[in-house]
C-alpha positions as CSV (number, residue, x, y, z in Angstrom):
1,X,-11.3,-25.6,-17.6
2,X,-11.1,-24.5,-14.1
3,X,-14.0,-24.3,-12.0
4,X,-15.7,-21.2,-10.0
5,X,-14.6,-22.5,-6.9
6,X,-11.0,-23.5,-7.9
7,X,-10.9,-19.4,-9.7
8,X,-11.6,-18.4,-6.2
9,X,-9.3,-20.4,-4.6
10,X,-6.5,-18.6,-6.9
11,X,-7.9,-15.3,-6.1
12,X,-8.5,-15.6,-2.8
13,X,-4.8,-17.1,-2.2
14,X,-3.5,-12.9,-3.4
15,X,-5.2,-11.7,-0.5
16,X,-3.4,-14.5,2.3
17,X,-1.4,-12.7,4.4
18,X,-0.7,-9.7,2.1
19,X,-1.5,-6.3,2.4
20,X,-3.9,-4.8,-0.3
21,X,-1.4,-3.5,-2.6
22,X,0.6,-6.9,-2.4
23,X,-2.4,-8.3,-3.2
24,X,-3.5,-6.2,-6.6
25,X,-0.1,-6.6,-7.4
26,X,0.1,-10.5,-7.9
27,X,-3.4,-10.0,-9.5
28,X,-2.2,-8.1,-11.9
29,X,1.0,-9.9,-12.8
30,X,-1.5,-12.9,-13.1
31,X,-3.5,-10.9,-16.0
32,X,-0.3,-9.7,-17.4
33,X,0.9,-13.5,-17.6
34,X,-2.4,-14.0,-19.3
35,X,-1.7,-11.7,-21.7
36,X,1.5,-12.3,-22.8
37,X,0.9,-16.0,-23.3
38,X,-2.5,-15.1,-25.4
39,X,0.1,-12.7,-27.5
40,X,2.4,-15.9,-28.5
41,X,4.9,-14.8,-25.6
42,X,4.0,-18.6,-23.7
43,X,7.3,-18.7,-21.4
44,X,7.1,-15.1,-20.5
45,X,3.6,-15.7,-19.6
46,X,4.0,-19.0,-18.0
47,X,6.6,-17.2,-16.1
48,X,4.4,-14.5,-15.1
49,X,2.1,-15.8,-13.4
50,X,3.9,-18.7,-11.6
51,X,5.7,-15.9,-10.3
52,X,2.6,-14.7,-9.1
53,X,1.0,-18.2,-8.1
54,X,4.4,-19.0,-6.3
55,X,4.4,-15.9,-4.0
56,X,1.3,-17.5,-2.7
57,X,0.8,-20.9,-0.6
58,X,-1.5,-22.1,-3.5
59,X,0.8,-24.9,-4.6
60,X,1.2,-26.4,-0.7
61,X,-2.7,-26.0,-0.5
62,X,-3.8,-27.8,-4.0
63,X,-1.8,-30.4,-5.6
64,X,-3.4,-31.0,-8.9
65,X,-5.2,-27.1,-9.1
66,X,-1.2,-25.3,-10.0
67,X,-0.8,-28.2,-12.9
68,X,-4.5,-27.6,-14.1
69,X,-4.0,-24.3,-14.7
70,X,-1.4,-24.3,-17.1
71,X,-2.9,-26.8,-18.7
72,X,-6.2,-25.1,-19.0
73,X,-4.8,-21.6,-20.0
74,X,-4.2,-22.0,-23.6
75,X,-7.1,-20.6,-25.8
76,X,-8.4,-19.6,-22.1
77,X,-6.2,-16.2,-21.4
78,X,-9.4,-13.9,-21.5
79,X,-11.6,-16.3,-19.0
80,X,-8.9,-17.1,-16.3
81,X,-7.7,-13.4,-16.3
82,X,-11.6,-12.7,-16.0
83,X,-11.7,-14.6,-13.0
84,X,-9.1,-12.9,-11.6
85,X,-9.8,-9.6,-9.8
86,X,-6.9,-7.6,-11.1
87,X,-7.4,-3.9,-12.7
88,X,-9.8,-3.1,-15.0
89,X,-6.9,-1.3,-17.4
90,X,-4.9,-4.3,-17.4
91,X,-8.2,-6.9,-18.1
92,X,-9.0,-4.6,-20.9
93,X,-5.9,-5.6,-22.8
94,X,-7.5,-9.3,-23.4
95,X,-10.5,-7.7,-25.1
């Protein structure tokens, strides 16, 4: 599982050099990631939020942290899209 402190790195990497809508929106396709791979759609998911991760300079920044996550996010959907400040409608959907 991914640490406090590596969470905040993810979520403080949406905020780098975007605007505030840029921003909410890479949150959000984070937590929409989450939720497709906690429906059974894994590559969609997966997809999703390296997408979102990718727009971001998180993978220059942390070797290992991009690798942990996807190996940390099955059975863990609800907690890392917890983690994530994205919009409260979209967290909901992982209730």
């Amino acid at each position: 599982m991914l640490t406090k402190k590596e969470f905040k790195i993810i979520d403080t990497a949406f905020d780098a050099g975007f605007t505030d809508n840029v921003g909410t929106a890479l949150r959000n396709l984070f937590v929409l990631g989450c939720y497709l791979h906690a429906t059974g759609k894994t590559l969609e998911g997966k997809k999703a939020i390296r997408s979102a991760l990718m727009t971001t300079t998180i993978y220059e920044r942390t070797d290992n942290l991009f690798d942990k996550i996807f190996s940390n996010l099955a059975g863990n959907e609800k907690d890392f899209a917890q983690e994530i400040h994205a919009h409260s409608e979209l967290l909901g959907l992982l209730k």
